[in-house]
N, C-alpha and C positions, 0 to 999 in steps of 0.2 A: 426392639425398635430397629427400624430400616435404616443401614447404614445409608447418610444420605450422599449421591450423586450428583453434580451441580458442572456441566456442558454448555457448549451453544445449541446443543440438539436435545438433552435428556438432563432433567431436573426429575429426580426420585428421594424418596425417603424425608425424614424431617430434618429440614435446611437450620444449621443452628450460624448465623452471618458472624457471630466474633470470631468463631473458626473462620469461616470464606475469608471474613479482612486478611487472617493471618496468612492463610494458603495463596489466595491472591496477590497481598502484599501492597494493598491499598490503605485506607485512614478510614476515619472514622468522621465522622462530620460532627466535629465541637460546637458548646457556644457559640464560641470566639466566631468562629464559618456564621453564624446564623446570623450574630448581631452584624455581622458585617454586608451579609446580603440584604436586612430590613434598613442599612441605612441607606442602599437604593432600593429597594421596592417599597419602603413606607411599613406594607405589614405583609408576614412571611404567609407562603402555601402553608394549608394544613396538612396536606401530604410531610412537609418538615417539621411541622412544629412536633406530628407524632409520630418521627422517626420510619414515616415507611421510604424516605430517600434517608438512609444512612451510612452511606460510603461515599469515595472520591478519590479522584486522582488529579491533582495540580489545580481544584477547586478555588485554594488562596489564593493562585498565583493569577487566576483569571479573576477574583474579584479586586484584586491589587492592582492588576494591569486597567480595569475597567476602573478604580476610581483615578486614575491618570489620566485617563481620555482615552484607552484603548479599547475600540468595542470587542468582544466575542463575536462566533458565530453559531448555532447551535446544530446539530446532527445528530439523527436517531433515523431507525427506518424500519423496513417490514419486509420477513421474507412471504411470498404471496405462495401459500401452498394451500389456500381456502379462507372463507370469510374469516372475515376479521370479530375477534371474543373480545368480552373486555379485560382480560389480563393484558391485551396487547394496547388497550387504552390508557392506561394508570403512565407512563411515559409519556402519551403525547398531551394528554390533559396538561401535564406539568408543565411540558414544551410551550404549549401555549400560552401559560402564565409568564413563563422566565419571557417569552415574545415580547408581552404585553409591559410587563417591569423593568424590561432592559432598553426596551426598543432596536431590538437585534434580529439580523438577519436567521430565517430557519430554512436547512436543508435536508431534506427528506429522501432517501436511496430508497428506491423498492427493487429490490434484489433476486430480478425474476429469472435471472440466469445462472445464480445458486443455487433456488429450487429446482430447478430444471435438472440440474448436475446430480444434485442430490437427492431426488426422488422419485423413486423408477417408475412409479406410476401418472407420473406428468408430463405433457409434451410441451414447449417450449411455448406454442402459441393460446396452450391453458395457464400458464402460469405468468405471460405478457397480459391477457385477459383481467386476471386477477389481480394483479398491478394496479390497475384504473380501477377496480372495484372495490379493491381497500383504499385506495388514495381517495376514494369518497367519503370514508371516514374522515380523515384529515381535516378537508374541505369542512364537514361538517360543525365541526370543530370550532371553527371563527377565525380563522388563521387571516392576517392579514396578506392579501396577495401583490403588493409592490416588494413584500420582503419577507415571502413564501415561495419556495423553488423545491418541485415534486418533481422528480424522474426515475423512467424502470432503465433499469441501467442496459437493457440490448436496444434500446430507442437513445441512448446517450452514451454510446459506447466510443465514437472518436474522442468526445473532450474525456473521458477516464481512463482508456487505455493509453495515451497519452504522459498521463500522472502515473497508473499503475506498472508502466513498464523500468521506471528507476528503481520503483520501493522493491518489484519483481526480482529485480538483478543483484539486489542487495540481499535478499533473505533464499537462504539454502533450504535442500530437501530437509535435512533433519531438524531446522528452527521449525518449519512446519507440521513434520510430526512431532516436535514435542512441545510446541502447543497446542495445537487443534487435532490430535491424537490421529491421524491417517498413517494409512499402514501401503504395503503395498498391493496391495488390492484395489486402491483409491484408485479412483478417476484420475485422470490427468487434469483434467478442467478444475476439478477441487483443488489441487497444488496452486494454481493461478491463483484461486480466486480471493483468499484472503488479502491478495497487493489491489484487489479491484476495489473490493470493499475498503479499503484503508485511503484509497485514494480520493475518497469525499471529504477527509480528514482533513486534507492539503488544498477540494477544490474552491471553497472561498476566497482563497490568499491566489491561486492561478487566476482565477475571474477577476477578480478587483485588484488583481497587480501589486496590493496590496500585504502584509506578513501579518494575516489575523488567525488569529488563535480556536478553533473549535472546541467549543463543549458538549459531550455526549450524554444525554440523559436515557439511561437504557436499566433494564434488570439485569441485574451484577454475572448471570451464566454469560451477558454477549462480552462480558470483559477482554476472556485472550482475544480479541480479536484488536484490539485497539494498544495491544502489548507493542506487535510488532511494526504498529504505526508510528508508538509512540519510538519504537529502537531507531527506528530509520529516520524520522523527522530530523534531528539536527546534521545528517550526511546530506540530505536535501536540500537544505535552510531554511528549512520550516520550523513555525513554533511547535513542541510537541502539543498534540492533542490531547483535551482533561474529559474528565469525567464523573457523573454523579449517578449513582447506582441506589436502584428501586429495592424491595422486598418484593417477594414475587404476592402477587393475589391469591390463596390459596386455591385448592382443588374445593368446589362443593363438598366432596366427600368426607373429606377430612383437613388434617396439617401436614400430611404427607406429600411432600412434591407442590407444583403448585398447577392451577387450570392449563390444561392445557388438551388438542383438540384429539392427541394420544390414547387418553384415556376416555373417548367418545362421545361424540356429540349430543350425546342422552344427557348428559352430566355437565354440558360445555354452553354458556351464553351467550348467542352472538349478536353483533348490533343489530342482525338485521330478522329477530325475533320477537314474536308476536307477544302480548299481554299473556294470552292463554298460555303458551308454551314456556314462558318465562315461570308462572306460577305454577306451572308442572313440574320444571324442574327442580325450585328452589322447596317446592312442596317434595316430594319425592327423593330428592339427593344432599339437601343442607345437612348437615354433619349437624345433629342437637346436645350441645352440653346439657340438657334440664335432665330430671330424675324420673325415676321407672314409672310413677307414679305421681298423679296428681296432688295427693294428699302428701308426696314425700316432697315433691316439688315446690309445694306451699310450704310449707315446714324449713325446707332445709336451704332452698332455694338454687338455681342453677349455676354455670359454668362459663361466662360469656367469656373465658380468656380459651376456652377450646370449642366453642360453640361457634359454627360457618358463617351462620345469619347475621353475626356481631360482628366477627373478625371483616366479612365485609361491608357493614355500616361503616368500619374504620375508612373503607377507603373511599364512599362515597356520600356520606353523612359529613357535610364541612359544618355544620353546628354542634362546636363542642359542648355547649349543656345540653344540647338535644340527646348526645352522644354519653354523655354524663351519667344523663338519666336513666337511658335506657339499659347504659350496665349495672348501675343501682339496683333498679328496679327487676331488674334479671337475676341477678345474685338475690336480692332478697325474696322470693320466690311472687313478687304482686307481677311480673308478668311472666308467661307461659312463654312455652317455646314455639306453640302455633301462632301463638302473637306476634315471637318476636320474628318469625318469618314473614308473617303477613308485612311488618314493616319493611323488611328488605322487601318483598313482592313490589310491594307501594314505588320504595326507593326508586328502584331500578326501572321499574315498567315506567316512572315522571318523567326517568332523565331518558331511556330509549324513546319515549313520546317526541318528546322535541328533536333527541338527535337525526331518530329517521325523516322528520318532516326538511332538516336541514339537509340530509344526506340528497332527497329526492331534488333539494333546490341545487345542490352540490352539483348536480350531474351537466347543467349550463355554465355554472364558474370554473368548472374543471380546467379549462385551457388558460385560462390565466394565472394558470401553477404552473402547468408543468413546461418541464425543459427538453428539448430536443437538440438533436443534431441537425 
């Protein structure tokens, strides 16, 4: 087995997360966390109930502050280094939920001047580009826009250099390489940029004048970045900023690492792919727990706890007897594994149906998201 790897830039190997809690140095998300968030949301995401958000940092303290009268604000984002897949969806879907149950402000960094830094094959005006072409995802999304704020951070660069120049002055060369592992080889712009990114942390509470608390719902590899937010918040006078961390979406291929566009676009699903190519892929590249053979298959029955087709019905099947059933029924061998892809086929091709029709209306509501200078 592949020792697993777990970065802001490289997720490899099989992710086992009661390790991560421990290396990270984050919780685990309890009951006690759960019942406390259904007695403001009424009834919990399914995303929580089946553990694919299961970590946190200062998660209590902001539902303790919020049954006070304290609202949150939420923050998650996107680096735009090419269309947007749906690993990078399972966060904002949630986002929208916590929106919708909290009735809280959401801020969305598209961080088109980190890809740029970091990617030598992109130039700064490809990677602004692609900013507004994922931020149509967002949009599509349902986001309400009185208390939806989208910006690429080189079009919003006075209000965050502004913020990012204290948290800057505050964190040395070596807190940066030994978090975010840069060596001397690094760019210089890299050194900067994690005070830029941290400064959306603190920009709710600059805007509204106000000392509101951020919540980050992100996949647990963007963690260090929100380390050295959280160090410097109280030299600031800011509340520190929390956090609730995803499981990543698997790779199609298997449980090794998780989707990402790294391991090629042949194998990578993105919002803005057609029926045909969707059922290519997930024909072609789903990882099958079923057996060699049909008659063994029938017999013996298959493997939906390492089978791709299932593992991602977890994330996008919210009917848990649907969901029930269908591992039932896969274990005891009454349904096949062309079957059970055919249901993820189904799945996925319903919800990119609607999404893209929304994306297409997205590209008119656009500007009443986003922020500028």
């Amino acid at each position: 087995m592949e020792e697993a790897k777990v970065t802001p830039w490289e997720v490899t190997g099989e992710v086992d997360y009661d390790t991560l809690i421990k290396e990270f140095g984050t919780s685990k998300i309890t009951p006690s966390i759960l019942e406390s968030i259904k007695k403001h949301s009424k009834k919990l995401h399914y995303m929580l109930e089946r553990g694919i958000f299961f970590s946190h940092r200062d998660l209590d303290i902001v539902l303790k502050e919020y049954s006070e009268g304290k609202k949150f604000a939420i923050y998650t984002g996107r680096g735009p280094s090419g269309d947007t897949h749906l690993g990078h969806m399972i966060p904002w879907i949630f986002c929208k939920w916590l929106q919708d149950a909290f009735n809280v402000d959401f801020y969305f960094m598209i961080t088109d001047d980190e890809k740029f830094l970091c990617k030598k094959d992109l130039t700064l005006e490809q990677t602004n580009k692609l900013a507004y072409e994922n931020a149509l995802d967002i949009v599509a999304l349902g986001f309400d826009p009185k208390k939806t704020f989208i910006f690429a951070d080189t079009d919003y660069m006075n209000q965050l250099y502004k913020i990012a120049l204290p948290i800057a002055k505050r964190v040395t060369a070596s807190q940066a390489k030994a978090v975010f592992g840069f060596t001397n080889n690094t760019n210089i712009g890299m050194y900067l940029w994690p005070a830029i990114q941290a400064a959306t942390c603190f920009l709710p509470s600059v805007l509204t004048g106000k000392k509101i608390r951020t919540l980050i719902p992100a996949a647990i590899d963007q963690d260090p970045y929100w380390r050295i937010a959280r160090d410097v918040a109280p030299k600031l006078g800011f509340p520190k900023t929390a956090a609730i961390h995803n499981i990543f979406l698997p790779s199609l291929k298997g449980p090794q690492g998780k989707m990402s566009t790294s391991e090629g676009n042949e194998a990578t699903i993105f919002t803005t792919d057609d029926e045909k190519t969707v059922k290519k892929k997930i024909n072609k590249y789903a990882f099958s727990g079923g057996r060699d053979t049909l008659e063994e298959h029938r017999k013996k029955g298959g493997n939906p706890d390492i089978d791709m087709s299932y593992q991602w019905l977890t994330f996008f099947e919210e009917d848990d007897k649907k969901l029930k059933k269908i591992y039932d029924d896969y274990k005891s061998g009454k349904l096949l594994s062309g079957e059970l892809k055919a249901i993820l086929i189904k799945k996925v091709n319903t919800f990119l149906k609607q999404h893209q029709k929304n994306r297409e209306k997205a590209k008119k509501l656009l500007p009443k998201f986003i922020l500028k200078d």
